[in-house]
C-alpha positions as YAML, in Angstrom:
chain: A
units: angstrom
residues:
- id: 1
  name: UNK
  ca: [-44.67, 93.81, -36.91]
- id: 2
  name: UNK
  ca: [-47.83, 91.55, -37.55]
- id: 3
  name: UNK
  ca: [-47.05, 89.08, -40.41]
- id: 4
  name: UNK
  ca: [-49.45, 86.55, -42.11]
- id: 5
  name: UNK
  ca: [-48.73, 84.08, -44.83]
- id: 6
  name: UNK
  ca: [-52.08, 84.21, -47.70]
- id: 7
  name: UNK
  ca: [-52.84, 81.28, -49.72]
- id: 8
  name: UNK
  ca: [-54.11, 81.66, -53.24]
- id: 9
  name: UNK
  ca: [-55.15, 77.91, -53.21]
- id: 10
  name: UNK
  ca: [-55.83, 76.54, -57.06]
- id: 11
  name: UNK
  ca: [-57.64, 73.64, -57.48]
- id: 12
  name: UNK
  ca: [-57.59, 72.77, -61.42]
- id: 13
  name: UNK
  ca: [-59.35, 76.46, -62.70]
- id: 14
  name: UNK
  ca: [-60.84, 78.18, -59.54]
- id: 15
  name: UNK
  ca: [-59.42, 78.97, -56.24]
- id: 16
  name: UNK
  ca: [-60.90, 79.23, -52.72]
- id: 17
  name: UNK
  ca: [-62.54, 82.04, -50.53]
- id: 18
  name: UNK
  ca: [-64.28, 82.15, -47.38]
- id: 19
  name: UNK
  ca: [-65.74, 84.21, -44.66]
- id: 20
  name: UNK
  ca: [-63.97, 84.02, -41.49]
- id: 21
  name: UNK
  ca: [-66.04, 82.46, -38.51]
- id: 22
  name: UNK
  ca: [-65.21, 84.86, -35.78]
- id: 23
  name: UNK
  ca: [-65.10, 88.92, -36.13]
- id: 24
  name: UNK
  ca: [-62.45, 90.87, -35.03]
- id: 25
  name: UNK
  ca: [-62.45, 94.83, -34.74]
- id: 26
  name: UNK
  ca: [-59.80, 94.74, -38.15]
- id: 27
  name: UNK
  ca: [-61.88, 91.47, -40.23]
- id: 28
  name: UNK
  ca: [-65.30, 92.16, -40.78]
- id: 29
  name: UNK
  ca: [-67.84, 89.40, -41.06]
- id: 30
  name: UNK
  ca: [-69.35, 90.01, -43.93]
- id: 31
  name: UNK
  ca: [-65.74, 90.23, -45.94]
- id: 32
  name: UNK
  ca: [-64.60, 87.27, -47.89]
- id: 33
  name: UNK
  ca: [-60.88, 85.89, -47.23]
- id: 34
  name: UNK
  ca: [-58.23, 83.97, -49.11]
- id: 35
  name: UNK
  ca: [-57.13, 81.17, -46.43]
- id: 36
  name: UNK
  ca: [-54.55, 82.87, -44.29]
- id: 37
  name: UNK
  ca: [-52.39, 82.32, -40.84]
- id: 38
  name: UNK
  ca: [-50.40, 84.82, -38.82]
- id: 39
  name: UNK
  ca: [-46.76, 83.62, -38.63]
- id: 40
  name: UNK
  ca: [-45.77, 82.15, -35.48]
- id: 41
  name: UNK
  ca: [-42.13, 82.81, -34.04]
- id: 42
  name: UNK
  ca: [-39.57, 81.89, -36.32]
- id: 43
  name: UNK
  ca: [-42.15, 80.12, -38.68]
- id: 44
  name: UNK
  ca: [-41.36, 80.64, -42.71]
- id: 45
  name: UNK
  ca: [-44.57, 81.56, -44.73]
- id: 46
  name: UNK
  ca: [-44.22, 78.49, -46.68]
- id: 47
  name: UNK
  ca: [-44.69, 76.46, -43.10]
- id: 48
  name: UNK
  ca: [-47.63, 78.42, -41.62]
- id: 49
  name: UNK
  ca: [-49.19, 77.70, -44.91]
- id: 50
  name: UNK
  ca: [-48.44, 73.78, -44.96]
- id: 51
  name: UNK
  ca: [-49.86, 74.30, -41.24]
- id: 52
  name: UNK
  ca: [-53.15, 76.16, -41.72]
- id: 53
  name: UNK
  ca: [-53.89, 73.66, -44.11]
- id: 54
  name: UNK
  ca: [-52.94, 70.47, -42.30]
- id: 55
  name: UNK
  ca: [-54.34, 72.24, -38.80]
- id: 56
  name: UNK
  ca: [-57.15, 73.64, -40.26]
- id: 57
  name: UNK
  ca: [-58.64, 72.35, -43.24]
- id: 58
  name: UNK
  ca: [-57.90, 68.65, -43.76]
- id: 59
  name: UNK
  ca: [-56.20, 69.36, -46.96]
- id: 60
  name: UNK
  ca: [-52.89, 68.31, -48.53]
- id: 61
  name: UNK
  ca: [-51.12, 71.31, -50.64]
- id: 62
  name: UNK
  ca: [-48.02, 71.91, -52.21]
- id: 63
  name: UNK
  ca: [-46.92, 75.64, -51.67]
- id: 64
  name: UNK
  ca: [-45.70, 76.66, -55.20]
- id: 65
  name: UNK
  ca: [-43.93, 80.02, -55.39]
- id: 66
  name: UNK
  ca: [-44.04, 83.86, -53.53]
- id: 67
  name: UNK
  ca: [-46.65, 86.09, -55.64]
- id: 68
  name: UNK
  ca: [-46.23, 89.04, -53.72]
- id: 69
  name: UNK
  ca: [-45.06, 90.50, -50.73]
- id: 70
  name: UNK
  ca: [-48.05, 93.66, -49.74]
- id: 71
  name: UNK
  ca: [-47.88, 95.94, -46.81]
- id: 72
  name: UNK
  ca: [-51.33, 97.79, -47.00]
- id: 73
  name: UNK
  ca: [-50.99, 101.36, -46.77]
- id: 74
  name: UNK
  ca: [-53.83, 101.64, -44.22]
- id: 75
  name: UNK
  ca: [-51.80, 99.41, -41.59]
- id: 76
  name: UNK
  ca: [-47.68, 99.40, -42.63]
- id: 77
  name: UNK
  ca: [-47.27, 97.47, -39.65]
- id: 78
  name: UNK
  ca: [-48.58, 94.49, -41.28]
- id: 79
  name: UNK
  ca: [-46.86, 91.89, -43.85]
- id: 80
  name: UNK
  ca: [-48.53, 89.89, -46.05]
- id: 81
  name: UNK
  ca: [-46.76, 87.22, -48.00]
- id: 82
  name: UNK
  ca: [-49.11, 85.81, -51.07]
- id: 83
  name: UNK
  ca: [-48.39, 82.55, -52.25]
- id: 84
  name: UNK
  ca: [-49.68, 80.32, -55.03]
- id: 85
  name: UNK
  ca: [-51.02, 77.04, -53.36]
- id: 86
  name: UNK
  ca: [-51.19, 73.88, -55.53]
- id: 87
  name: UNK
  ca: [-54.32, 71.13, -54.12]
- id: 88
  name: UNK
  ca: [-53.40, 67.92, -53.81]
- id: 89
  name: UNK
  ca: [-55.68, 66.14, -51.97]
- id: 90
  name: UNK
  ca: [-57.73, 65.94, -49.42]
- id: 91
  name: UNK
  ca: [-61.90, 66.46, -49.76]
- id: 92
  name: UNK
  ca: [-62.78, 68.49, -46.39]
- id: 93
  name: UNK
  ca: [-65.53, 71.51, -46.99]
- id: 94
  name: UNK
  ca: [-65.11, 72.00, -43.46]
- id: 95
  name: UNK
  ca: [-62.72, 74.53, -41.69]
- id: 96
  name: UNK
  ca: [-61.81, 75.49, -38.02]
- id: 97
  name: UNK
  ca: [-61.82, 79.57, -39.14]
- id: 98
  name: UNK
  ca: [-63.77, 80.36, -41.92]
- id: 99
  name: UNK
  ca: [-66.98, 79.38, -43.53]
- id: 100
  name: UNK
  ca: [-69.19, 79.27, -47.08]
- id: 101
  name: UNK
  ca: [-66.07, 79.23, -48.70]
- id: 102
  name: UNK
  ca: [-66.59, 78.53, -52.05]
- id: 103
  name: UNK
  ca: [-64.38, 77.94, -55.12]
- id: 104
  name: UNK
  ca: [-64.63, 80.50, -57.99]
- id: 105
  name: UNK
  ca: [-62.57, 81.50, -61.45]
- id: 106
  name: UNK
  ca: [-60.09, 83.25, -60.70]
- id: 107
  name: UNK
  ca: [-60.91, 86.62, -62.72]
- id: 108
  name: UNK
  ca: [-64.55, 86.24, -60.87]
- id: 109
  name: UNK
  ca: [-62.70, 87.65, -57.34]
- id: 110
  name: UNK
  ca: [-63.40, 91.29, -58.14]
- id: 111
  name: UNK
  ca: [-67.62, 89.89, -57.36]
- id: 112
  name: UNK
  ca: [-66.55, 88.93, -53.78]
- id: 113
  name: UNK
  ca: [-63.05, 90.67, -52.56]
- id: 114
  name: UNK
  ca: [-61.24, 94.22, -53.17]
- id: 115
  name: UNK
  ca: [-58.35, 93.87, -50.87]
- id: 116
  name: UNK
  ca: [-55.07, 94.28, -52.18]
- id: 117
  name: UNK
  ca: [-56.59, 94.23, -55.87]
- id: 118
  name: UNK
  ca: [-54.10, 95.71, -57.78]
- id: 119
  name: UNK
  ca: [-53.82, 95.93, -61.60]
- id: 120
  name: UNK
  ca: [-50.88, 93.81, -61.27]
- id: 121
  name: UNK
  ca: [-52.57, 91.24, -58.67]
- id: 122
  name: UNK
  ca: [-55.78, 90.98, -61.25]
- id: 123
  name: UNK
  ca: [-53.44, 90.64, -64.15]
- id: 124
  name: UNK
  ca: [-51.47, 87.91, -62.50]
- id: 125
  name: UNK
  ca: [-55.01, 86.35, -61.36]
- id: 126
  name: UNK
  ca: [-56.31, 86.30, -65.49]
- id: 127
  name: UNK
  ca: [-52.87, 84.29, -66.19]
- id: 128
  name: UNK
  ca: [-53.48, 82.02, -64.04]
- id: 129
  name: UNK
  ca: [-57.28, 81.28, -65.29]
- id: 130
  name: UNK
  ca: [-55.40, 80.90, -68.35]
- id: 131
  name: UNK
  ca: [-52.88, 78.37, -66.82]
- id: 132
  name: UNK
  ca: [-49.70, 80.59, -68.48]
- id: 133
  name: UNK
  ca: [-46.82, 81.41, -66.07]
- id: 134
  name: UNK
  ca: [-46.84, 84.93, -65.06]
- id: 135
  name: UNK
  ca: [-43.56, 86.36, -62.91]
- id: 136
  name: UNK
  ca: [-45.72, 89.22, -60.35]
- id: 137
  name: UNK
  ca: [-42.69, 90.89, -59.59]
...
């Protein structure tokens, strides 16, 4: 069982995508990503997100609450656990795995990404360009 930990990171009224630097047979190049890590042994999501940020993109975060827990139905032996990310400092454009990331509204994500874009996920994602609380599950 292959789990990663997926960071929906909000700065004020956008949040972050990139492409990932390297290709892999299952990540395509040309497919933009919300920052992610897989889990090491014994690692909580929470801490491979505090990680991937620290590690990999200079940035200090505050990893605010589980949004939703998705096993895609095209690989059930992967987990991914969603969280919202809070920014709280830190001014690096640079990262160690992706690049052109970029920083768009939140209801703008349909333009760049379709995984795991469920009616609930988009509805969730227009609260939060809102700023109103929103419980996914």
């Amino acid at each position: 069982m292959v789990k990663w930990a997926v960071a929906i990171l909000k700065k004020e009224d956008h949040i972050l995508i990139g492409q990932l630097k390297e290709r892999t047979m299952t990540m395509p190049n040309m497919t933009l990503y919300f920052p992610f890590t897989e889990l090491k042994e014994n690692e909580s999501p929470r801490k491979a997100i505090k990680r991937i940020f620290e590690e990999d993109f200079n940035l200090d975060v505050e990893v605010d609450k589980l949004i939703d827990k998705y096993v895609p139905s095209e690989n059930p032996k992967l987990t991914q656990y969603i969280y919202l990310v809070k920014y709280k400092g830190g001014s690096s454009a640079i990262s160690k795995s992706m690049k052109d990331m970029t920083w768009i509204k939140p209801t703008q994500i349909t333009k760049y990404l379709t995984n795991f874009m469920s009616k609930s996920f988009m509805e969730y994602l227009e609260h939060l360009e809102k700023g109103k609380e929103f419980e996914f599950y």
